[in-house]
MITOR-716955 format. One record per residue (C-alpha): z, x, y; residue number from 0. Coordinates in pm, whole numbers. Example, Ala and Ser with C-alpha at 12.3 -4.5 7.8 and 13.67 -1.06 7.14 Angstrom:
BEGIN
+--------+--------+--------+-----+
!     up !   east !  north ! pos !
+--------+--------+--------+-----+
!    780 !   1230 !   -450 !   0 !
!    714 !   1367 !   -106 !   1 !
+--------+--------+--------+-----+
***
This chain:
BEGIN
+--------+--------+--------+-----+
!     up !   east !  north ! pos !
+--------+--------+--------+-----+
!  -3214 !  -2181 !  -1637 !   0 !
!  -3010 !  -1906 !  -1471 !   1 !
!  -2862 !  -1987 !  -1118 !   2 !
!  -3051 !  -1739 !   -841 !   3 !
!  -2883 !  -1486 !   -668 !   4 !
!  -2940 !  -1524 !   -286 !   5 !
!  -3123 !  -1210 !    -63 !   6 !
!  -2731 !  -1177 !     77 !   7 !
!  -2581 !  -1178 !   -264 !   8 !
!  -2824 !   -933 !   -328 !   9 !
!  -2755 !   -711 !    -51 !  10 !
!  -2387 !   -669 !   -160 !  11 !
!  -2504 !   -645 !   -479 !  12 !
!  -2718 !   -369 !   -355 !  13 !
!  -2383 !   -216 !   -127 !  14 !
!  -2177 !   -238 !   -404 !  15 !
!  -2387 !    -56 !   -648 !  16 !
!  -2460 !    189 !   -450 !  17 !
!  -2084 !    229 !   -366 !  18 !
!  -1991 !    261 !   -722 !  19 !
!  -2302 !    511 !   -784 !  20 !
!  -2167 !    788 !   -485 !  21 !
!  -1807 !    759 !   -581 !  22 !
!  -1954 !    828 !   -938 !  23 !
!  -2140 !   1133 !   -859 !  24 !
!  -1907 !   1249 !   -596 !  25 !
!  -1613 !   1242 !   -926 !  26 !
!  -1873 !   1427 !  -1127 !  27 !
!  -1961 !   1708 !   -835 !  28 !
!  -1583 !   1744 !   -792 !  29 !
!  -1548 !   1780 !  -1172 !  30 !
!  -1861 !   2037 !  -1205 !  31 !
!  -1771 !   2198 !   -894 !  32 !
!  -1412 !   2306 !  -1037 !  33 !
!  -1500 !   2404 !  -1345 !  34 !
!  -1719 !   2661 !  -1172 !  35 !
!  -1448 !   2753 !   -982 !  36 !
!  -1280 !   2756 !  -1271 !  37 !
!  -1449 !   3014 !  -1434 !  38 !
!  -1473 !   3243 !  -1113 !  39 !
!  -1104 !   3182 !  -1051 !  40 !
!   -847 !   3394 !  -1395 !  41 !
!   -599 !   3246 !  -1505 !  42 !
!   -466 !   2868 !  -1506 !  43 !
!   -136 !   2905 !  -1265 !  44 !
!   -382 !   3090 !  -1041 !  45 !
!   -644 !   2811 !  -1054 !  46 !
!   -367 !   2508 !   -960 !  47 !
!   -180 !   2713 !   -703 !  48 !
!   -560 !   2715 !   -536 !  49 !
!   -607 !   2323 !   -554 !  50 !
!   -268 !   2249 !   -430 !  51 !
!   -351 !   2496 !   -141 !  52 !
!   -648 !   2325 !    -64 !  53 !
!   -459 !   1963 !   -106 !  54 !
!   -216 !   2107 !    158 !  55 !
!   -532 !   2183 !    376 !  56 !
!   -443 !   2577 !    291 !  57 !
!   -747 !   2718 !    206 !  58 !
!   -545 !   2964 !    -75 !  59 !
!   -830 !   3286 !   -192 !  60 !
!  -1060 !   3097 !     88 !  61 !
!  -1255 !   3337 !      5 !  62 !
!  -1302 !   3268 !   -330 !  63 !
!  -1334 !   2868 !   -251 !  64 !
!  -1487 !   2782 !     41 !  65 !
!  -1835 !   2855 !    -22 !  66 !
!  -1771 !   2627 !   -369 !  67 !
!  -1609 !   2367 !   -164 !  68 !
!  -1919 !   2387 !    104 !  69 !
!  -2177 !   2332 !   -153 !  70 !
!  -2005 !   2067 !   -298 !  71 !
!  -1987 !   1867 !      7 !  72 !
!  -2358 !   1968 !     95 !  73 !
!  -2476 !   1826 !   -231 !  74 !
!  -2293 !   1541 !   -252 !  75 !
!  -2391 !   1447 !     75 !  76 !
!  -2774 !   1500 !    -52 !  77 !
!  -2674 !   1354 !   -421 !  78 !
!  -2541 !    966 !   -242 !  79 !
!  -2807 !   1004 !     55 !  80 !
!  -3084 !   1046 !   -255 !  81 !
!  -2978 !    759 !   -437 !  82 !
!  -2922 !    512 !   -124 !  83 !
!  -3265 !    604 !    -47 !  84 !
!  -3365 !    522 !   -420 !  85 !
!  -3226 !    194 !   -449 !  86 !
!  -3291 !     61 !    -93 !  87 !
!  -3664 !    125 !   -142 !  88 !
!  -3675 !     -8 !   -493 !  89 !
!  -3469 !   -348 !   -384 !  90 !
!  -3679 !   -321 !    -63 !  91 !
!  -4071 !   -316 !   -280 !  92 !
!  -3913 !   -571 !   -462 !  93 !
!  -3907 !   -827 !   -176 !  94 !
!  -4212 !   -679 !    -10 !  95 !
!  -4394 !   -773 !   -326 !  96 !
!  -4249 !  -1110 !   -344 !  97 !
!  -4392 !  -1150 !     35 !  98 !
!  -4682 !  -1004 !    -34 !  99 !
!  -4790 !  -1251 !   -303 ! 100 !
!  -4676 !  -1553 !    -71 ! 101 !
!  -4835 !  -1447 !    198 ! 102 !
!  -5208 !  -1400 !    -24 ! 103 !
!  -5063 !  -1785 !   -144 ! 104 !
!  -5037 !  -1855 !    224 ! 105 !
!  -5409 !  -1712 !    310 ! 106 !
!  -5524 !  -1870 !     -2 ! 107 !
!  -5420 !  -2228 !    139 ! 108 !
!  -5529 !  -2130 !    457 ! 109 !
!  -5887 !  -2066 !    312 ! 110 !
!  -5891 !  -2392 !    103 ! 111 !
!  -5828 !  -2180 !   -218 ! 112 !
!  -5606 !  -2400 !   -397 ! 113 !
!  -5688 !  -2317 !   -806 ! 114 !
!  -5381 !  -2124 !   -802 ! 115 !
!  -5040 !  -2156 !   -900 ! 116 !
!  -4697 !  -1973 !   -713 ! 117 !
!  -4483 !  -1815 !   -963 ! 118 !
!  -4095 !  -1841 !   -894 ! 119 !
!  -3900 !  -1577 !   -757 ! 120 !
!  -3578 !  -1425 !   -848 ! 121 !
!  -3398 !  -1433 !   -494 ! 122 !
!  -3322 !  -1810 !   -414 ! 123 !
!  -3405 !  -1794 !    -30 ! 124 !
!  -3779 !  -1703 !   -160 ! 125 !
!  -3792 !  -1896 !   -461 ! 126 !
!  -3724 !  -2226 !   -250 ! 127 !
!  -4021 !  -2067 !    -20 ! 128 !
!  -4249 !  -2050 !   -295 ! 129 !
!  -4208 !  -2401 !   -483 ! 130 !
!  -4213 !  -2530 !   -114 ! 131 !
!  -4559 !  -2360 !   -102 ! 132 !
!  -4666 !  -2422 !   -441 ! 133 !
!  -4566 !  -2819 !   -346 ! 134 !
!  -4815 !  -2826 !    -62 ! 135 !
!  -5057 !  -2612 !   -258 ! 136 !
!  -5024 !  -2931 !   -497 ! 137 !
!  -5035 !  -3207 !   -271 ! 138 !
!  -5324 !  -3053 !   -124 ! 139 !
!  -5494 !  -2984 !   -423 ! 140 !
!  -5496 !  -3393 !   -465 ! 141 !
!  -5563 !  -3462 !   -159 ! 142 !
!  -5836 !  -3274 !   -170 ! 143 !
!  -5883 !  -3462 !   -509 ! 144 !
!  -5903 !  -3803 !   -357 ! 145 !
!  -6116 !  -3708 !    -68 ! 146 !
!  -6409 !  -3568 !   -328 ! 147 !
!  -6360 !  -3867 !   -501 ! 148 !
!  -6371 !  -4129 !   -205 ! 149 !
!  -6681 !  -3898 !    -79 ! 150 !
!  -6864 !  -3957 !   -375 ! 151 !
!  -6740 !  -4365 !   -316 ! 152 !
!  -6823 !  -4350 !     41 ! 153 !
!  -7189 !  -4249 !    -82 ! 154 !
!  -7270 !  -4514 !   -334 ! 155 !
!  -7094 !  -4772 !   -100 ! 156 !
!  -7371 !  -4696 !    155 ! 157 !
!  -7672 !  -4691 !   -101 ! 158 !
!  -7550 !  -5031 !   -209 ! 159 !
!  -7512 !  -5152 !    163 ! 160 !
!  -7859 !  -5011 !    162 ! 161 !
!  -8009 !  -5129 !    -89 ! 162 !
!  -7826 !  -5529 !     -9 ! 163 !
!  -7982 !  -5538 !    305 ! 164 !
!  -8330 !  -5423 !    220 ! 165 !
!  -8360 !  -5765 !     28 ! 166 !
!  -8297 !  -5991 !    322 ! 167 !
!  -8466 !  -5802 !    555 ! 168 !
!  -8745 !  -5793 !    341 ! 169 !
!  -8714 !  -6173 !    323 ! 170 !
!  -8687 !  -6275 !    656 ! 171 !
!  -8950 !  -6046 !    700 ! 172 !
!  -9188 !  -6211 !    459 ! 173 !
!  -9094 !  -6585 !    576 ! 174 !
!  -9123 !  -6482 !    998 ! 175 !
!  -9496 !  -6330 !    903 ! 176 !
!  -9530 !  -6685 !    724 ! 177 !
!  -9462 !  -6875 !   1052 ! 178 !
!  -9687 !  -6637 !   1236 ! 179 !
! -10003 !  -6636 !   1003 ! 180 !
!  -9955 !  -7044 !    979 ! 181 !
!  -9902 !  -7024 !    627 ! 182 !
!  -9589 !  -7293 !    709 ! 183 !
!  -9838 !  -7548 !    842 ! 184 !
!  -9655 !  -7826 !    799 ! 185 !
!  -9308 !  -7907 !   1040 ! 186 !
!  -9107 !  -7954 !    668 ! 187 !
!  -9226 !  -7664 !    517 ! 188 !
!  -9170 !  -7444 !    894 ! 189 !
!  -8805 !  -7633 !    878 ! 190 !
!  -8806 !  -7458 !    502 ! 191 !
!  -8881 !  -7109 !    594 ! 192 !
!  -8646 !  -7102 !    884 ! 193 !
!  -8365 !  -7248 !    645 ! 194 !
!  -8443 !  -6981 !    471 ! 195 !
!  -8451 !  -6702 !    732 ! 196 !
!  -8086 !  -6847 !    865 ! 197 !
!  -7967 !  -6808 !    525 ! 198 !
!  -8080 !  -6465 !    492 ! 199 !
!  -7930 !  -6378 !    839 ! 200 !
!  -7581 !  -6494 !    700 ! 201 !
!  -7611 !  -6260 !    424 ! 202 !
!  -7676 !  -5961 !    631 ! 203 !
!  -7407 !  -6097 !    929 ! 204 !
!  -7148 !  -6049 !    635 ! 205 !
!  -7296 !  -5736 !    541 ! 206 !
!  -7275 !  -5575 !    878 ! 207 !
!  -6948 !  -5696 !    932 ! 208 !
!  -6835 !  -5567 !    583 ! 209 !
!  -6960 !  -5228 !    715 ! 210 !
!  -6753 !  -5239 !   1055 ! 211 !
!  -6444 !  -5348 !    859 ! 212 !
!  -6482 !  -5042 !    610 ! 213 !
!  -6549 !  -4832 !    895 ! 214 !
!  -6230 !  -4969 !   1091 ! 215 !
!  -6018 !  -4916 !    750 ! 216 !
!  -6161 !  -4569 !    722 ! 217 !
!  -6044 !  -4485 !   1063 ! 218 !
!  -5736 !  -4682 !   1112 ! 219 !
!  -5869 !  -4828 !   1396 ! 220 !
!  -5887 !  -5214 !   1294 ! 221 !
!  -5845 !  -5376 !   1616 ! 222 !
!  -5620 !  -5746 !   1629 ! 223 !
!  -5625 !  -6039 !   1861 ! 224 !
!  -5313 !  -6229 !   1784 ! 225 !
!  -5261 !  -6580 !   1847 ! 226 !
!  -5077 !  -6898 !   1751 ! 227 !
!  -5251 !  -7044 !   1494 ! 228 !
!  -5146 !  -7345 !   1261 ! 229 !
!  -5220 !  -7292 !    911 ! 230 !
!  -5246 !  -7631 !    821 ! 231 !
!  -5605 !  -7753 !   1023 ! 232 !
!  -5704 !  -7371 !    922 ! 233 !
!  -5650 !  -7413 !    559 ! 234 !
!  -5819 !  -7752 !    597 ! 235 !
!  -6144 !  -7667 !    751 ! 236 !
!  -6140 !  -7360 !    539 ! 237 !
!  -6137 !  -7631 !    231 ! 238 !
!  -6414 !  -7809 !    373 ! 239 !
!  -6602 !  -7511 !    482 ! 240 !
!  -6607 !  -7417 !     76 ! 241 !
!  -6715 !  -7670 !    -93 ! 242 !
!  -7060 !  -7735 !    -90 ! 243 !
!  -7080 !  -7291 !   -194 ! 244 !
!  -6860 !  -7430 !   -419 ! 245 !
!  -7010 !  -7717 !   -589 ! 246 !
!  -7330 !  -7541 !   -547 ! 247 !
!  -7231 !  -7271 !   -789 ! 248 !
!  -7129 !  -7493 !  -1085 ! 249 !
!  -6765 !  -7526 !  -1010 ! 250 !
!  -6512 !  -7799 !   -856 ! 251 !
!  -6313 !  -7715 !   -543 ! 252 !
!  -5978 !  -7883 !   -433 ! 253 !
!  -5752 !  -7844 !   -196 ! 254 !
!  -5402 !  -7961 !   -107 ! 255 !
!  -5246 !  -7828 !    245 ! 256 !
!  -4973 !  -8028 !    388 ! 257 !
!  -4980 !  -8189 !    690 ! 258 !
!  -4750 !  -7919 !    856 ! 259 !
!  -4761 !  -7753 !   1117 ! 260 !
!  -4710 !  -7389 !    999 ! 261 !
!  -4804 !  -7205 !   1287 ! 262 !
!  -4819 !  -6817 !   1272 ! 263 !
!  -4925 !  -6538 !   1521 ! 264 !
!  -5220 !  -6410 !   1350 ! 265 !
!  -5574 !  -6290 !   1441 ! 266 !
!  -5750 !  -6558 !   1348 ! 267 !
!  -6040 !  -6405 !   1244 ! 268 !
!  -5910 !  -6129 !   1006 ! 269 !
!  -5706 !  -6378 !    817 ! 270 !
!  -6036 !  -6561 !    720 ! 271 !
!  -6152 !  -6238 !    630 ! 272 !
!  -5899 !  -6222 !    343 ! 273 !
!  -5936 !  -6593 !    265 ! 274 !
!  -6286 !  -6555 !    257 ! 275 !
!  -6261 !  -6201 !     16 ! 276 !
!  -6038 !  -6463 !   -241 ! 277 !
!  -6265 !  -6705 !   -218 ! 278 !
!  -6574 !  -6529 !   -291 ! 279 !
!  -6407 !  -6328 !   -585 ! 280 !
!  -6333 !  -6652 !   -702 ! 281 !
!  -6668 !  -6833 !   -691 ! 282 !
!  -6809 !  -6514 !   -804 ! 283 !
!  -6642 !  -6458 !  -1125 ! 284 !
!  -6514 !  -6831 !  -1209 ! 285 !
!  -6651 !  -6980 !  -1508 ! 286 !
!  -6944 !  -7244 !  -1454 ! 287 !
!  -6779 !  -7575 !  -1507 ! 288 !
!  -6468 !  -7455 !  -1394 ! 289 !
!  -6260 !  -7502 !  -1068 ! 290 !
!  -6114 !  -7393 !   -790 ! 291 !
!  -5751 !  -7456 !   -653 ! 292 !
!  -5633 !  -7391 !   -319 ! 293 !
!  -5304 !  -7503 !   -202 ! 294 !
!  -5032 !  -7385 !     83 ! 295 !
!  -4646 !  -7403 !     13 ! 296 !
!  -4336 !  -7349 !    272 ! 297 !
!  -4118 !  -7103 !    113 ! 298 !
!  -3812 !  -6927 !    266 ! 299 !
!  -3901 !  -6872 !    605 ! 300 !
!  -4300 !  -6818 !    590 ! 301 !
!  -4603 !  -7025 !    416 ! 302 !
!  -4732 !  -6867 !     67 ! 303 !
!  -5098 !  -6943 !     29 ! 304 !
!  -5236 !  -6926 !   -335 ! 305 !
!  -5595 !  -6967 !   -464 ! 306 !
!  -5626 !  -7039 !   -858 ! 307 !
!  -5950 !  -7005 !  -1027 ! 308 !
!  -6012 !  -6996 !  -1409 ! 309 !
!  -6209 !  -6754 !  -1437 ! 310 !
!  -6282 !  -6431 !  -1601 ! 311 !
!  -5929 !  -6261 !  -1519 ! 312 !
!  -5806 !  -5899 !  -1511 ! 313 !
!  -5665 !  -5650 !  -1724 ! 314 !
!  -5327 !  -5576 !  -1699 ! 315 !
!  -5422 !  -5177 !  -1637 ! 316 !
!  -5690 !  -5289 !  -1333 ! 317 !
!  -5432 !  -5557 !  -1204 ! 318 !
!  -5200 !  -5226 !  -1047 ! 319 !
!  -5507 !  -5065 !   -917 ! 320 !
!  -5696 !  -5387 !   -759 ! 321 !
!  -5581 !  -5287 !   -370 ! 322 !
!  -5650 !  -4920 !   -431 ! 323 !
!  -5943 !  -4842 !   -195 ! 324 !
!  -6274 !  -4809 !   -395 ! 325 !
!  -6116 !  -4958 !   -730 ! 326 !
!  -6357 !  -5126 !   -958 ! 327 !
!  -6272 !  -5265 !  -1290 ! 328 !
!  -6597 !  -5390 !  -1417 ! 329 !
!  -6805 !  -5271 !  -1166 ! 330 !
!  -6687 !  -5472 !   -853 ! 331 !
!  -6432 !  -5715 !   -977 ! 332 !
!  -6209 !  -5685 !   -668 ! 333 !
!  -6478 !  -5615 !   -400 ! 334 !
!  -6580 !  -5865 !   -142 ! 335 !
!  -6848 !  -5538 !    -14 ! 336 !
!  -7089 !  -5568 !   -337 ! 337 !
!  -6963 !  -5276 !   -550 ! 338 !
!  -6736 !  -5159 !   -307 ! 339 !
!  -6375 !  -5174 !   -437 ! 340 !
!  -6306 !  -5221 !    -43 ! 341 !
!  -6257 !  -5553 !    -19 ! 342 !
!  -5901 !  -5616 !   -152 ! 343 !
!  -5762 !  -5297 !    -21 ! 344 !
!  -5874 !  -5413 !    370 ! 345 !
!  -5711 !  -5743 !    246 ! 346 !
!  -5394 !  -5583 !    232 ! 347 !
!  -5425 !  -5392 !    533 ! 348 !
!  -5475 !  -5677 !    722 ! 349 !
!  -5191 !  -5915 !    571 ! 350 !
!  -4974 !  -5625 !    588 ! 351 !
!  -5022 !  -5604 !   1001 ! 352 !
!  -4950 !  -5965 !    983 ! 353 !
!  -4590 !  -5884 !    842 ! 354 !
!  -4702 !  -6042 !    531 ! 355 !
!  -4772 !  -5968 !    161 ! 356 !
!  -5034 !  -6030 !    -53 ! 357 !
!  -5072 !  -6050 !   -449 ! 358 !
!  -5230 !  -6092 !   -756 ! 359 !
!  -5176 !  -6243 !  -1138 ! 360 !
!  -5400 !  -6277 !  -1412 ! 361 !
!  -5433 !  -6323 !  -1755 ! 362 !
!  -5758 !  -6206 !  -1917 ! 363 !
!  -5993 !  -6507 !  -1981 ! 364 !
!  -5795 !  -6750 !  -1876 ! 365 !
!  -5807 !  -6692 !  -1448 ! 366 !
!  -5623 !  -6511 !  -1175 ! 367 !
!  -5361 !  -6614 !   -887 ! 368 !
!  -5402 !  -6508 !   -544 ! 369 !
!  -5112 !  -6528 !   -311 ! 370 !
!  -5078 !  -6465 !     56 ! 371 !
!  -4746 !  -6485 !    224 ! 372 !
!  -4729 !  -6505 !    648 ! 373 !
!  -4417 !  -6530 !    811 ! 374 !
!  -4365 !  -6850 !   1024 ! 375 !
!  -4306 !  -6826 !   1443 ! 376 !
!  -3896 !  -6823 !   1446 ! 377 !
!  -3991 !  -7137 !   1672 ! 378 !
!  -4105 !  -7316 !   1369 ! 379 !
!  -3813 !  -7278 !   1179 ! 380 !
!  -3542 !  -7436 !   1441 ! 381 !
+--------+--------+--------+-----+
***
């Protein structure tokens, strides 16, 4: 590809030709002009006596060659002024049409036009301004992209919160009107339907709080009470808090946590939340008869947790796309929001704020890894 000239290049360019151009026609004039003279002027002795007069500044038969000499300088004055005009305008269209079309590019981005594209330019100063425009034109043009796309996300994320808490409603609905009309008669079967109702009211807790963590991520807002808290009693309780979901689902959970302490500064809170997400994607899509692993190991100067189920597994393709927001491989394999392809991607958000990292592995049918590293207090490592 040919290097571009730059607008200054092209000026002298410009100077230079046009330079070149006068001194040309200004030889020619003086070449016409003579001959004329010439052939008004007998004989040759006559004819270069009367140029070296005039080279002398002796206007020799002045008569004769002054009006010749005046016209000559009055047209090559209009010839040079004529073709500076010429060439200054051309050069001069020639850049306003180059501004022109970036400034309808301009208007067009300002308007949200963006199925366009921003030819190059010859001049370097505007060709850099154009593939700068034609880059935002681009990025935009994704952006814009990714925004129709998470729209159309955003939508079916709320008809599925929608439609998951219509059932529990419509449960706890149905058992309360139970209580009311005395249908539950009998203290056990009252102590059933309440069971019941409590149960229901967990599911839509989670849902509601699914909804103001997806609202939070959407915003950037996610708000973070930090404390000291020792991983090792977490972890444990967490273990114990599983496994009756756990057992009840067909599986078998273990744990192993050492005895520590690993304390952190963490919200305590959020990093259930991303416990909780691994742990439900794990009971979710383990096999039945299968089990559950969760264990906690020091390692350099933090504490990696990992959760091991054997399970269904993902794809390698899916496996770099699981903490994209709104990702779903087969539907809602990495969602902890039913369907929502949310719930790894606040995951990461969160362990991120922590200063920590979080990742997957996974072999297709035979299970997938989670890890979550948190950094240690500097305390803890003296």
């Amino acid at each position: 590809m040919p290097k571009k000239k730059t607008l200054k290049g092209r000026f002298l360019q410009t100077g230079l030709l046009m330079l070149v151009l006068s001194l040309a026609i200004a030889g020619i004039l003086v070449v016409v002009m003579l001959g004329a003279f010439a052939l008004q002027v007998p004989g040759g002795e006559s004819f270069i006596l009367a140029m070296l007069a005039l080279l002398k500044g002796e206007f020799y038969g002045s008569g004769r060659i002054l009006p010749y000499f005046i016209l000559g300088c009055v047209l090559l004055t209009l010839s040079v002024a004529g073709l500076c005009v010429w060439l200054a305008s051309r050069y001069a269209g020639r850049i306003a049409d180059t501004l022109d079309t970036l400034r309808q590019a301009a208007d067009n981005l300002q308007q949200g036009e963006l199925d366009f594209e921003i030819l190059s330019c010859e001049e370097q100063e505007l060709d850099e301004l154009s593939q700068s425009l034609e880059g935002v034109r681009q990025r935009l043009k994704a952006a814009a992209a990714a925004e129709a796309a998470a729209r159309e996300e955003r939508g079916l994320l709320m008809a599925n919160l929608s439609h998951d808490m219509r059932t529990p409603i419509t449960a706890i609905k149905g058992y309360v009107e139970g209580i009311r009309d005395g249908i539950a008669n009998t203290p056990e079967k009252q102590a059933h339907y309440l069971d019941i109702v409590t149960s229901k009211t967990v599911v839509l807790e989670k849902l509601v709080r699914n909804m103001s963590d997806f609202s939070e991520y959407e915003l950037g807002r996610m708000q973070y009470h930090f404390e000291f808290v020792d991983l090792a009693p977490f972890l444990t309780d967490l273990g114990e808090e599983y496994q009756v979901e756990v057992q009840s689902a067909g599986m078998t959970f273990t744990w192993e946590i050492p005895p520590g302490p690993f304390v952190v500064t963490a919200d305590r809170n959020k990093i259930k939340r991303v416990l909780d997400n691994l742990l439900s994607n794990a009971i979710k899509y383990g096999k039945p008869g299968g089990a559950i692993d969760l264990t906690a190991e020091a390692y350099e100067k933090g504490l990696v947790i990992q959760l091991t189920d054997n399970g269904k597994g993902i794809s390698t393709e899916a496996l770099r796309h699981v903490f994209d927001s709104f990702f779903r491989e087969d539907a809602a394999r990495s969602s902890a929001v039913l369907g929502s392809g949310l719930g790894l991607a606040i995951c990461r958000s969160i362990v991120e704020s922590h200063h920590g990292k979080i990742w997957l592995t996974s072999e297709v049918g035979e299970g997938t890894r989670a890890f979550v590293y948190l950094p240690l207090r500097e305390e803890e490592l003296l």
